[in-house]
N, C-alpha and C positions, 0 to 999 in steps of 0.2 A: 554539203548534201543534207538533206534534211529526214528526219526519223521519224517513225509512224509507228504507236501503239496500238495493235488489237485484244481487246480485252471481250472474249466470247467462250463460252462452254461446249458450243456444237465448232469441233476440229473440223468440217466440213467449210464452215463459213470463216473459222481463220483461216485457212488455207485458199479459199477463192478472191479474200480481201488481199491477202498475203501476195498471189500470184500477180493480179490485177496492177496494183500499187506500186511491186518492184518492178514490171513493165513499164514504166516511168520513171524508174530509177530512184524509188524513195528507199530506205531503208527500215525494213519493219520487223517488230518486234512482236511478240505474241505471248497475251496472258488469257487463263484458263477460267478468274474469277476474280473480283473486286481487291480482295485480298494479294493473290498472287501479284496484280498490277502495282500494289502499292508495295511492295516488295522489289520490283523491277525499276520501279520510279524512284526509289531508293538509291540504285547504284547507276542509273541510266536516265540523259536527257531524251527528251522528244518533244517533239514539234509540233505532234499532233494525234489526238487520242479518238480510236473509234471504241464504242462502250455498248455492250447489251445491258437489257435494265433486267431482265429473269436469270440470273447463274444462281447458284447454290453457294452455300460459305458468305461471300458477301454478293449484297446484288449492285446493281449500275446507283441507283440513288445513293443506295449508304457510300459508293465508293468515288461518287460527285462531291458529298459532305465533306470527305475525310480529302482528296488529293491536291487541294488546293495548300496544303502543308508541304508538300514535295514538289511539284511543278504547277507552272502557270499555262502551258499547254493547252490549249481550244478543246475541248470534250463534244463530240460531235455521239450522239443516243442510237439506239439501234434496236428494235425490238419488232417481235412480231403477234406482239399481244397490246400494242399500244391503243391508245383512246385522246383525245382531245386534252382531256384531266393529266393524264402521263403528261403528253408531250408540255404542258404549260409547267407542271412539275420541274421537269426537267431544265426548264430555258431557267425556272427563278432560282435555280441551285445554281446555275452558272454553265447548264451546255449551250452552245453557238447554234444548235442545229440538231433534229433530230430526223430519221428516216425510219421507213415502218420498213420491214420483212417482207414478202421476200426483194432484195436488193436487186435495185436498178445500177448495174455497173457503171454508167454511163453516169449519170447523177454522184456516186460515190467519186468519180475522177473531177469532178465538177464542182463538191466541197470541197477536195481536197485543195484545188486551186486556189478556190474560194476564202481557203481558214488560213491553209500551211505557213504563211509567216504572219501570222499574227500574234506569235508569241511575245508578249511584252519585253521577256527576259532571256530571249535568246542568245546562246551564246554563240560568236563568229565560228563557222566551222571551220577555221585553221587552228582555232584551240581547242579541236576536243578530237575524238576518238576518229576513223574513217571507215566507211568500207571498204575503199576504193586507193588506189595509191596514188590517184590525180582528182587535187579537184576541179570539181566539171562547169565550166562557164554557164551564165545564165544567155538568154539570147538579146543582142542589144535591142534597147527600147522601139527605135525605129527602121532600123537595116532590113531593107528590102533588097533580096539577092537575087540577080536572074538576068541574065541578057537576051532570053529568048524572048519572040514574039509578042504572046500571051503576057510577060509580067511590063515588056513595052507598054503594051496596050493598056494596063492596068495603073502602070505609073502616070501615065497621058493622062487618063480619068482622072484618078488623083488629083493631079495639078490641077486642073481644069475644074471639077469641082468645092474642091477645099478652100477656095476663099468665098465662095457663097455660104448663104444660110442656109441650102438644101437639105432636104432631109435626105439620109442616104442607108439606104440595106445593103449589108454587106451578107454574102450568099457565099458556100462553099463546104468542103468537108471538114471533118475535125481534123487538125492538125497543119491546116492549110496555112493559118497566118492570117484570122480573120481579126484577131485583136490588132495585129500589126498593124492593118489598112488602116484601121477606128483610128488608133495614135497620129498615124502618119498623114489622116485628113485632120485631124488637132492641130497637130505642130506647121502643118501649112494654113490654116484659116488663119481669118481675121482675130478672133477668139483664143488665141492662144497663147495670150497674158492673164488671159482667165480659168478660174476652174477645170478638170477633165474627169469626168467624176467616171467610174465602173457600174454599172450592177448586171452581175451573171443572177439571170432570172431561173436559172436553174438549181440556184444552189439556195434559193430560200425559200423557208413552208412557204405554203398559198394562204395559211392561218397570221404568215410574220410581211408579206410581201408589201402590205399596201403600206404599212409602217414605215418599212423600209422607204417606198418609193416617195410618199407625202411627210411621212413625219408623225407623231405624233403628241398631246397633251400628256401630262403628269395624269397617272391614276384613269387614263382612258380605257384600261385593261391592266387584268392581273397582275403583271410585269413590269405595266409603264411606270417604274419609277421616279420618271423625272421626264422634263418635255425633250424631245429632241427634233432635230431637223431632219427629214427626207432628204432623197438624194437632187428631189428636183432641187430643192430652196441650195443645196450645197452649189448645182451646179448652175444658179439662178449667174447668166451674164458670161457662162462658157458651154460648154459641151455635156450632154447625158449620153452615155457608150453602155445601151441596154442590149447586153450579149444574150446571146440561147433565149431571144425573144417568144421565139416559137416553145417555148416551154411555159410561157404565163397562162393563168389560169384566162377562161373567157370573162367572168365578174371582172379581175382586174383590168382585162384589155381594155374593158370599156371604162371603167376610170380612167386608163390612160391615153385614151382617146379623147376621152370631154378635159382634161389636163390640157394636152397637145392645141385642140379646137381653140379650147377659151384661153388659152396661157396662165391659167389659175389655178390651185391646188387647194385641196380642202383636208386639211391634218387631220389623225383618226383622234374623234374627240372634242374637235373644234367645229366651231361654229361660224370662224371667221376665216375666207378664202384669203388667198396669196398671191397675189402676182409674181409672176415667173420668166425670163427670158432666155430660154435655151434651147439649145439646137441636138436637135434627135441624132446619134447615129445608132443605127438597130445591126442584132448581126444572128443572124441562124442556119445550121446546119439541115435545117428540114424545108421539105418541099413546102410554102405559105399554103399555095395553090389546093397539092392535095387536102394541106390541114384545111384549109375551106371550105371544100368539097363534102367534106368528113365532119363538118358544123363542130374543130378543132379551133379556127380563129376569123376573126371576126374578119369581115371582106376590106369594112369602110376601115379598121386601124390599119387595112393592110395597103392601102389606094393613099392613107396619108403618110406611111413612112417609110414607103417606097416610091418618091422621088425621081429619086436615083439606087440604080443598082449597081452593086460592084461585083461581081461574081470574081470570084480567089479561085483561081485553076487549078487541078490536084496537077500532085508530083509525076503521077505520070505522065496527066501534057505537056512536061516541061521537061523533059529527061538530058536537053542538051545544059540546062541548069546547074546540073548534078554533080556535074565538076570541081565547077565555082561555090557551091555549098558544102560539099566537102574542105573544101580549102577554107573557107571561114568558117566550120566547124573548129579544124583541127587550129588554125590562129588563135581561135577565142579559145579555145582548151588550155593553148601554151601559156597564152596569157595569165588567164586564171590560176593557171598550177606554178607559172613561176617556171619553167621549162623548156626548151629548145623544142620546137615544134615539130613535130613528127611529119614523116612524107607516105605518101600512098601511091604504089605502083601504077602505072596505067593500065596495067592488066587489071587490077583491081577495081579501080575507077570503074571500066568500061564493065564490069561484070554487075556492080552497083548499079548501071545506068540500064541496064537489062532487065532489073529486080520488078517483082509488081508491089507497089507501097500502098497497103490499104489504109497505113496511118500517115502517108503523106507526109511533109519536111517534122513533122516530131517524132516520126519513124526512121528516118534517117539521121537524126541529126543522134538517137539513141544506139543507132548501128556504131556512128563513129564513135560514140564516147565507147563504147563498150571494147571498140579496137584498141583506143585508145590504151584503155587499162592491161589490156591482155595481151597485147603487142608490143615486138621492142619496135625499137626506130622507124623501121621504114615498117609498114605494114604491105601485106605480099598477097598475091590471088589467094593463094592455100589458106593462109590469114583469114580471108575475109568466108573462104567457104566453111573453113570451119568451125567459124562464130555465129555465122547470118544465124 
């Protein structure tokens, strides 16, 4: 399981960071000042640090300088007096990411994705401390669970499109399994001896994104210390899986639309384009259309990489599913913890299958783990009412 430092002086906003983050089952920890963190970081790993730059005692920079002596941890910035000047401050000390005040929840679940194991120096968590008295499976890479209609349908598409070079939108709610489809049209293409690169357009400034996506020269900006490659060039002969597309800025979309048009990249910095061979799949939680509409995104990037739609069904049109995902919840759990795998009444079952899920199979699959831990063997209707 993985751990999450908040380090803020306004108890309001550790406490909303706090709530948010263990809805997802991280484990977090809360400090008051620069100081106090490096104190905590002392006796305790983490995985991942959220930091204000204004507290009293120590503030976020001096407390950037100084933590790099106790952990290697991603420092993600947070502030609500920031500027341009700040946030570039901040990235050349060593944070991954900064966000301004007041906090976009949805965004914060979105770095957190984004950063959470990138710690160089993590340690396996069967050798350190728990919250939990099972540890909790991650979800296999490509397991598409469901025998109802709808995920028929969707697997059919699948097949059907993934050994093309289409370009494909994948559409759906949060928690639906939209990364899933991206992998599982990879691992079926032709391409899939080749590269499969990520980028969640949600979890990077709009000041850091085109970098991200083109690359850029040594010395092109404050930071650029050395040249690096974009994710096109990475993913140059496999797959680009640009998630929370509906979250890019309109500037960038049209970069990456004359990208997509000409198949060439232009690094920030350089003067000399790229050629590029790679296959789009996009994937967003928001209406394209509306954002259109609302002069939110651009029509023409939106006619070139949507192709093909895959629309991800929520968990409640699929309720006769729910079964069968419980049951590979509670496998993969076993597995993971090393355990005899736990059973779930049919009462129980059938009361689940009834539930309304606004977070969809990552709401569920948090119901079982949380049985899990708090359950003996068989978990029972009374069980499940008194956790939901």
């Amino acid at each position: 399981m993985y751990s999450i430092l908040i380090i803020d002086d306004e108890r309001a906003i550790r406490r909303a960071l706090k709530d948010i983050l263990e809805l997802e089952d991280y484990t977090v920890f809360e400090a008051t000042d620069g100081q106090d963190a490096l104190n905590k970081l002392d006796k305790q790993i983490v995985d991942l640090i959220f930091c204000d730059i204004k507290m009293p005692q120590m503030d976020g920079i001096e407390f950037l300088s100084k933590k790099a002596e106790l952990s290697s941890a991603p420092v993600i910035m947070i502030s609500g007096h920031g500027t341009i000047e700040t946030a570039v401050e901040c990235l050349k000390k060593g944070a991954v990411d900064y966000i301004e005040k007041p906090l976009d929840l949805n965004k914060i679940l979105s770095v957190t994705k984004a950063n959470i194991n990138k710690n160089p120096n993590r340690i396996p968590s069967q050798s350190r401390p728990q919250r939990t008295k099972k540890a909790l499976a991650s979800a296999s890479q490509t397991t598409i669970i469901g025998q109802s209609d709808a995920i028929k349908q969707m697997i059919a598409m699948i097949d059907k499109v993934a050994p093309t070079d289409a370009k494909v939108l994948i559409t759906g709610g949060n928690g639906t399994g939209k990364e899933l489809v991206a992998k599982m049209l990879f691992e079926k293409s032709l391409r899939n001896k080749n590269p499969f690169v990520e980028l969640n357009c949600a979890a990077i400034p709009n000041e850091l994104i085109e970098s991200e996506l083109f690359g850029h020269e040594k010395g092109s900006f404050t930071t650029a210390i050395s040249k690096q490659k974009g994710k096109f060039q990475l993913a140059d002969t496999g797959t680009l899986f640009l998630d929370e597309i509906g979250d890019m800025s309109l500037n960038t979309q049209s970069k990456v639309l004359q990208a997509i048009q000409e198949k060439k990249i232009l690094p920030v910095g350089s003067e000399k384009e790229i050629q590029v061979d790679v296959r789009i799949i996009s994937a967003t939680n928001k209406n394209l259309r509306e954002e259109i509409a609302n002069n939110r995104f651009r029509e023409d990037l939106y006619h070139r990489i949507n192709v093909i739609e895959i629309k991800v069904p929520d968990l409640n049109d699929r309720r006769e599913d729910i079964p069968l995902l419980i049951d590979f919840f509670l496998e993969q759990i076993a597995q993971e913890s090393h355990t005899d795998k736990m059973t779930m009444e049919k009462p129980a079952i059938k009361f689940l299958q009834s539930f309304d899920y606004t977070g969809n199979i990552r709401q569920l699959k948090n119901i079982v783990e949380r049985l899990t831990i708090l359950c003996d063997a068989t978990i029972t209707l009374s069980d499940v009412q008194h956790y939901l």
